[in-house]
Backbone as CSV, one residue per row, in Angstrom:
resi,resn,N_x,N_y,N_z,CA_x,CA_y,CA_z,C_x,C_y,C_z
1,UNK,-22.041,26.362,62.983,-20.909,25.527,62.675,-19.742,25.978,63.537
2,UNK,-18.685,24.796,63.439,-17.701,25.543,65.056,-16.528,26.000,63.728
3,UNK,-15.528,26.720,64.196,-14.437,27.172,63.493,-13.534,26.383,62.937
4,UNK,-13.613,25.175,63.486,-12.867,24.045,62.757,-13.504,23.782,61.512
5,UNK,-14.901,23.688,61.835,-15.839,23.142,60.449,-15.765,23.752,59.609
6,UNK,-15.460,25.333,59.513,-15.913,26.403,58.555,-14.202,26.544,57.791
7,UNK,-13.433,26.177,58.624,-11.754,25.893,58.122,-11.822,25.024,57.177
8,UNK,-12.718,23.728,57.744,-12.273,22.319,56.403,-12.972,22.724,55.264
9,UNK,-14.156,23.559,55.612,-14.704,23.949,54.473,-14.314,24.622,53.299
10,UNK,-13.621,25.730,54.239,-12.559,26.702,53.124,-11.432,26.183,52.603
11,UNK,-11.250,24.871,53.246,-10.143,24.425,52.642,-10.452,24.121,51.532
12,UNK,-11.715,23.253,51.377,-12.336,22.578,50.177,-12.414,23.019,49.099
13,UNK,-13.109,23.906,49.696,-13.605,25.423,48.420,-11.736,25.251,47.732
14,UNK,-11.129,26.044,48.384,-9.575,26.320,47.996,-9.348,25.401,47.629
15,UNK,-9.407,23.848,47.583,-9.066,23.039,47.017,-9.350,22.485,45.400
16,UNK,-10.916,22.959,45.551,-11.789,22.497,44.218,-11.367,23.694,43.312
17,UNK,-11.695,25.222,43.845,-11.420,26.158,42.780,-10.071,26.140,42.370
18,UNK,-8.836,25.658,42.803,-7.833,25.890,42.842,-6.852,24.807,41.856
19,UNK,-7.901,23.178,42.383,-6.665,22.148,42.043,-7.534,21.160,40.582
20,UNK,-9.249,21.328,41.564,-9.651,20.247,41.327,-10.472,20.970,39.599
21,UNK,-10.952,22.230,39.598,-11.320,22.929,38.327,-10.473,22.652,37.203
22,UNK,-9.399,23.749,37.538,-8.627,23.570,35.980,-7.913,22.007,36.046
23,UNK,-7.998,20.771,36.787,-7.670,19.492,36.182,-8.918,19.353,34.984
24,UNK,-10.130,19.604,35.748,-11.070,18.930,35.132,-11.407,19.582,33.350
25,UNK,-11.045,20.652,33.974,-11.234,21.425,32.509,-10.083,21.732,31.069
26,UNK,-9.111,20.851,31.803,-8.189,20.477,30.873,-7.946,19.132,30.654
27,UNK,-8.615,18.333,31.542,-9.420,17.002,30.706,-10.342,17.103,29.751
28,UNK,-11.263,18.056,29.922,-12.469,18.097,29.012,-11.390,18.822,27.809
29,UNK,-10.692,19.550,27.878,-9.828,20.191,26.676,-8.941,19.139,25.944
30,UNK,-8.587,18.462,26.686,-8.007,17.022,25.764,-8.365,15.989,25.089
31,UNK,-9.576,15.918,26.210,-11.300,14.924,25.249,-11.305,15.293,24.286
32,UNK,-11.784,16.957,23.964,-12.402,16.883,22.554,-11.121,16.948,21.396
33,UNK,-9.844,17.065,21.968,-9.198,16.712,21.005,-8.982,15.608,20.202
34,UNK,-9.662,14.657,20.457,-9.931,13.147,20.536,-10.725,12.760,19.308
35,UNK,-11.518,14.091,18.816,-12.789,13.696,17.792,-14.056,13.629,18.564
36,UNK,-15.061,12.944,17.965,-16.319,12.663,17.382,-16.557,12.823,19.785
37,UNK,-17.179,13.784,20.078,-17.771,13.679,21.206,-18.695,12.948,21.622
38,UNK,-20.028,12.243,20.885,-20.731,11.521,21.123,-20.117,10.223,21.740
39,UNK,-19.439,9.546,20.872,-18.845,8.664,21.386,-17.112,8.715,22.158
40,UNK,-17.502,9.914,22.713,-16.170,9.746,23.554,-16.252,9.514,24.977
41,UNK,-15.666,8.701,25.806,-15.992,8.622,27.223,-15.305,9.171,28.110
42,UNK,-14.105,9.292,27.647,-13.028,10.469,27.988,-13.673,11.719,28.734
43,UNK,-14.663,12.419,27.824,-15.143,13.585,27.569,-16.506,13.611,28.350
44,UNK,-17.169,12.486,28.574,-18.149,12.608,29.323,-18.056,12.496,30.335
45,UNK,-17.205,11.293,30.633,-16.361,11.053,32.608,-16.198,13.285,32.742
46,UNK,-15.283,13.367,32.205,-14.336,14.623,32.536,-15.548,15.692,33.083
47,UNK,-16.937,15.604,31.638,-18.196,16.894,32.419,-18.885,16.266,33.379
48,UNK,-18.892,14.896,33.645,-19.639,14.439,34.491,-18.983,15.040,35.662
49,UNK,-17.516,14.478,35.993,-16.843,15.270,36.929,-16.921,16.681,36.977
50,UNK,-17.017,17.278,36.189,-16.896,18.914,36.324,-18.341,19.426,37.066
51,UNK,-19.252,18.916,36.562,-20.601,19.098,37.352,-20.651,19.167,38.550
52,UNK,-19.926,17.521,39.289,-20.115,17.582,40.157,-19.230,18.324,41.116
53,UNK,-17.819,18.984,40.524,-17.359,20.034,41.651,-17.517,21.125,41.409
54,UNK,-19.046,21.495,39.885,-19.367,22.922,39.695,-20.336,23.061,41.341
55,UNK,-20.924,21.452,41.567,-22.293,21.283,42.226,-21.881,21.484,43.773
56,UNK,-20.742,20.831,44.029,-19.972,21.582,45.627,-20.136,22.544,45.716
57,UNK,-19.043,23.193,45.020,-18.364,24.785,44.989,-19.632,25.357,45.324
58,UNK,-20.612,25.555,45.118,-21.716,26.378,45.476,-22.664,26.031,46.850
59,UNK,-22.553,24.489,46.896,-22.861,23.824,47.884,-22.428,24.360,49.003
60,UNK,-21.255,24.343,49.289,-19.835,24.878,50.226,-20.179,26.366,50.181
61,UNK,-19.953,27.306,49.119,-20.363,28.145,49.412,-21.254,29.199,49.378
62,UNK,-22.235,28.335,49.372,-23.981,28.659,50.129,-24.209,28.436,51.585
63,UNK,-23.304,27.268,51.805,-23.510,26.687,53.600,-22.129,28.305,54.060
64,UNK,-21.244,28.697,53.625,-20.458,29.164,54.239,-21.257,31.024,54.429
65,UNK,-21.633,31.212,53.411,-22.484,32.670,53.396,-23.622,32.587,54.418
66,UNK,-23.702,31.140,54.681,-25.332,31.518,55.866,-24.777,30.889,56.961
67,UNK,-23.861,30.670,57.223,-23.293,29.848,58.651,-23.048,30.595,59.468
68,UNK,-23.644,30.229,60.884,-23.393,31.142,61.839,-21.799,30.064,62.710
69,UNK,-20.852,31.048,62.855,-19.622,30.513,63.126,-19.723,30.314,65.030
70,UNK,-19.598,29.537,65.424,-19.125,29.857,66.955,-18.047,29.236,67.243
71,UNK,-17.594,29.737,68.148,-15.809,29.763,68.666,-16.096,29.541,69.760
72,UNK,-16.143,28.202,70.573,-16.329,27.773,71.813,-15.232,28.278,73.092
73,UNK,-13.887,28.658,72.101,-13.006,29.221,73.132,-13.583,30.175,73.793
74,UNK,-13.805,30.803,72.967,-14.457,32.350,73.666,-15.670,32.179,74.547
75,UNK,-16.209,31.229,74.461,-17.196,31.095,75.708,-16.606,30.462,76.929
76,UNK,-17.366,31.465,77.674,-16.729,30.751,79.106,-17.278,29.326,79.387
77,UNK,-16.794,28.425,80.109,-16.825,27.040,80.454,-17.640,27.275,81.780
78,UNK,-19.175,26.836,81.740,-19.996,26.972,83.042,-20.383,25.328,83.452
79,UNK,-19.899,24.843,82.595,-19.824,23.240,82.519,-21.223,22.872,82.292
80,UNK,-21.970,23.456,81.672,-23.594,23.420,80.811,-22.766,22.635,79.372
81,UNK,-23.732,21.529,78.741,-23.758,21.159,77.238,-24.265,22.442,76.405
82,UNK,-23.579,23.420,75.902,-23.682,23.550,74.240,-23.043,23.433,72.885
83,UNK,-24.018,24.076,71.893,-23.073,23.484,71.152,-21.933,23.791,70.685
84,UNK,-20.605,22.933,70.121,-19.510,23.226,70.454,-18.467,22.433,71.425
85,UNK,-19.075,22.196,72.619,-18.515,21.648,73.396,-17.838,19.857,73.162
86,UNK,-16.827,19.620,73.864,-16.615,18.440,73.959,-17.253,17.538,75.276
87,UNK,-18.081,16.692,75.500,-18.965,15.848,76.549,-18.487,14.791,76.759
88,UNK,-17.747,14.552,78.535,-17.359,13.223,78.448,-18.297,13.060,79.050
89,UNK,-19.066,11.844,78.657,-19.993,10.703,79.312,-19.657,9.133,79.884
90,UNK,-20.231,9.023,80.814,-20.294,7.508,82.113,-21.522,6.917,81.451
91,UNK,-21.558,5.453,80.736,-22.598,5.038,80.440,-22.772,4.408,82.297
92,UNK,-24.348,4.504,82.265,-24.887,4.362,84.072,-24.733,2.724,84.230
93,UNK,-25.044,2.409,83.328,-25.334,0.810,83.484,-23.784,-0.475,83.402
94,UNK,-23.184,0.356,82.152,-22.291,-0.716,81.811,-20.640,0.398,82.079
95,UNK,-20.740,1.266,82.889,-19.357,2.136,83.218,-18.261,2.083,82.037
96,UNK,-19.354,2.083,80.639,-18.361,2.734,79.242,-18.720,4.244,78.962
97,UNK,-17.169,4.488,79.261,-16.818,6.412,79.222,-16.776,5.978,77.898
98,UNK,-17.501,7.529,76.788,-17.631,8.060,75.822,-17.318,9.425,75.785
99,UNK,-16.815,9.975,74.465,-16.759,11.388,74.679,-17.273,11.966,72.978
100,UNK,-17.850,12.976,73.491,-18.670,13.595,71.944,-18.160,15.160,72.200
101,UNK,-18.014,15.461,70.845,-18.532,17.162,70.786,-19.372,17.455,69.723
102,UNK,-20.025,17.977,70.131,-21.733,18.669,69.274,-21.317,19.650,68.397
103,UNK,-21.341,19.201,67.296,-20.887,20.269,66.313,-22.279,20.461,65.283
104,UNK,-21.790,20.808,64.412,-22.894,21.469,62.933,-23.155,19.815,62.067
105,UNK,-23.998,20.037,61.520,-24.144,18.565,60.684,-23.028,18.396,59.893
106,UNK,-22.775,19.297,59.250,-21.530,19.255,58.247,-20.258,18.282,58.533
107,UNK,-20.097,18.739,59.583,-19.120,18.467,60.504,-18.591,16.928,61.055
108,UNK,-20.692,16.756,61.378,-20.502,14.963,62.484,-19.708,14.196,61.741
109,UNK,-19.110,13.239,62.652,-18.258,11.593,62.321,-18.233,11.204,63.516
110,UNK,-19.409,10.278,63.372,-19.138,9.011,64.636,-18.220,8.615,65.265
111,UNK,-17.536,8.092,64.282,-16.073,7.591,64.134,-15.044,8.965,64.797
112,UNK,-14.646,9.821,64.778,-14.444,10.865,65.323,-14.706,11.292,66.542
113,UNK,-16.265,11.117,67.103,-16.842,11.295,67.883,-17.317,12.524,68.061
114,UNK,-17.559,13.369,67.069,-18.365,14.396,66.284,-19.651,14.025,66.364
115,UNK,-20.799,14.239,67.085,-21.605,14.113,66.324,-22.777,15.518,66.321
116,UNK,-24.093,15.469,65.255,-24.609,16.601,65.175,-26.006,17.251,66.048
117,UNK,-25.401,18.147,66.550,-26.255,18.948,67.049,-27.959,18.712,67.117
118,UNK,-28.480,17.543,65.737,-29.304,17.757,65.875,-29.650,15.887,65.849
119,UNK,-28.975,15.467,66.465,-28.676,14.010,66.822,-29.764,14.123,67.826
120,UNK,-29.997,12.684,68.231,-30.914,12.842,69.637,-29.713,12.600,71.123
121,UNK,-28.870,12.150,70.602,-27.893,12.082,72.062,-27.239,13.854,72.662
122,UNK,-27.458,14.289,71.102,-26.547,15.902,71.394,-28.468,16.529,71.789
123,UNK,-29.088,15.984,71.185,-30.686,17.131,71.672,-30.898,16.662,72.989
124,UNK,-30.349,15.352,73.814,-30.409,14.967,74.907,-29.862,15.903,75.818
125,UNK,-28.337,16.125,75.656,-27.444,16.739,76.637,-27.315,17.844,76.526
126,UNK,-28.319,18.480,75.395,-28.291,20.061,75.358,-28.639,20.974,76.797
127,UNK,-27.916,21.378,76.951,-28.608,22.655,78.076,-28.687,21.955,79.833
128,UNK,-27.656,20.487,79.721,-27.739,19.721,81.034,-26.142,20.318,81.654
129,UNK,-26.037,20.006,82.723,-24.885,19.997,83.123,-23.948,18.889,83.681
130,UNK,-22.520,19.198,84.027,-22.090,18.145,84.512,-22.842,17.655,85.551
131,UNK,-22.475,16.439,86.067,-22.952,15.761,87.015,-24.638,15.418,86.724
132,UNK,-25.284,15.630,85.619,-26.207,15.109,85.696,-26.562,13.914,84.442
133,UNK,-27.658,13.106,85.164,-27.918,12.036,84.252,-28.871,11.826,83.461
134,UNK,-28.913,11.591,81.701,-29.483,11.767,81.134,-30.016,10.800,80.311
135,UNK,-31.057,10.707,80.221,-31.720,9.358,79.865,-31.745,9.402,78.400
136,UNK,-31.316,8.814,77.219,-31.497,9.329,76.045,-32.000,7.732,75.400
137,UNK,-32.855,8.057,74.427,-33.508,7.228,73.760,-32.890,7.063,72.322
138,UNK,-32.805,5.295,72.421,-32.072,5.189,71.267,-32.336,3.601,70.598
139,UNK,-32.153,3.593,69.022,-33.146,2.023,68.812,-33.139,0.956,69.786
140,UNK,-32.087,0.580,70.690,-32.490,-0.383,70.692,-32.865,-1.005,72.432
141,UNK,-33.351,1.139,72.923,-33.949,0.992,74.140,-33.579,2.103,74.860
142,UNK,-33.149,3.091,75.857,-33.246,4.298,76.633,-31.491,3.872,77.290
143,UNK,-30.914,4.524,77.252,-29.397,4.427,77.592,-29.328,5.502,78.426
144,UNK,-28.569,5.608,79.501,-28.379,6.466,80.844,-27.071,6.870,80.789
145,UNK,-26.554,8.134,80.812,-25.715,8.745,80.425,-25.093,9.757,81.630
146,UNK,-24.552,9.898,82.863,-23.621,10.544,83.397,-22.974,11.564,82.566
147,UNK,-23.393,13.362,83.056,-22.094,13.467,82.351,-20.998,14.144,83.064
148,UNK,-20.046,13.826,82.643,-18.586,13.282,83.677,-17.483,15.059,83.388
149,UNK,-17.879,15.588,82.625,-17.155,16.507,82.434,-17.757,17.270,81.038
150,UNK,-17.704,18.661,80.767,-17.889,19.602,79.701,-16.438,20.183,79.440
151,UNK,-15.559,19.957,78.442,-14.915,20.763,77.637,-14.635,21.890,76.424
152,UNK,-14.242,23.024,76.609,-14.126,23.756,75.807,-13.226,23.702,74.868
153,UNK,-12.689,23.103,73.802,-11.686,22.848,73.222,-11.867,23.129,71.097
């Protein structure tokens, strides 16, 4: 995962143990002030919610205890794709520049232009360098890919 990823993560964590727990658990403390629990919905929304940010919190930090962190700054720039990097790409055919950086799954957003490491466009440009062209296979046929520059950022 890159150092950005493992940041939003800790943010999360810090967010859920911090903001999102004791809301939930002083909803569930006001539910049952309510009476008869069976039929309260108050009280079931509130554990339903609590579950599910008991079910993060561990989620988050299980991925954070086994994550191997890399810091792309610190690698030198040999203008090789790994992961980490930011990739501007020349589509060959239709001259639409794209730009990706290969991060951890956690991480990808299309929309962003994140995507994951274990994508077939990032397993494409793994280990290529600038200036070369890479044929990557994709539904709706083999797309040719220039790549135009490697950033460390």
């Amino acid at each position: 995962m890159t150092k950005a990823g493992e940041a939003r993560l800790r943010e999360e964590l810090q967010k859920l143990k911090s903001e999102d727990r004791p809301r939930v658990i002083a909803a569930i403390a006001d539910a049952r002030e309510h009476g008869d629990l069976k039929e309260n919905a108050e009280y079931h929304a509130a554990r339903e919610q609590q579950s599910f940010i008991e079910g993060r919190i561990q989620e988050i930090e299980g991925k954070l205890s086994s994550a191997q962190v890399i810091d792309i700054n610190t690698i030198e720039n040999t203008g090789k794709v790994i992961f980490g990097v930011t990739a501007h790409l020349l589509n060959v055919d239709t001259d639409e520049q794209v730009v990706y950086q290969i991060c951890g799954e956690d991480e990808a957003d299309i929309k962003a232009g994140k995507i994951s490491i274990s994508s077939p466009i990032a397993r494409a440009l793994i280990g290529k360098s600038e200036g070369d062209i890479v044929a990557i296979r994709v539904p709706s046929g083999t797309v040719e890919y220039e790549i135009e520059a490697v950033e460390h950022l």
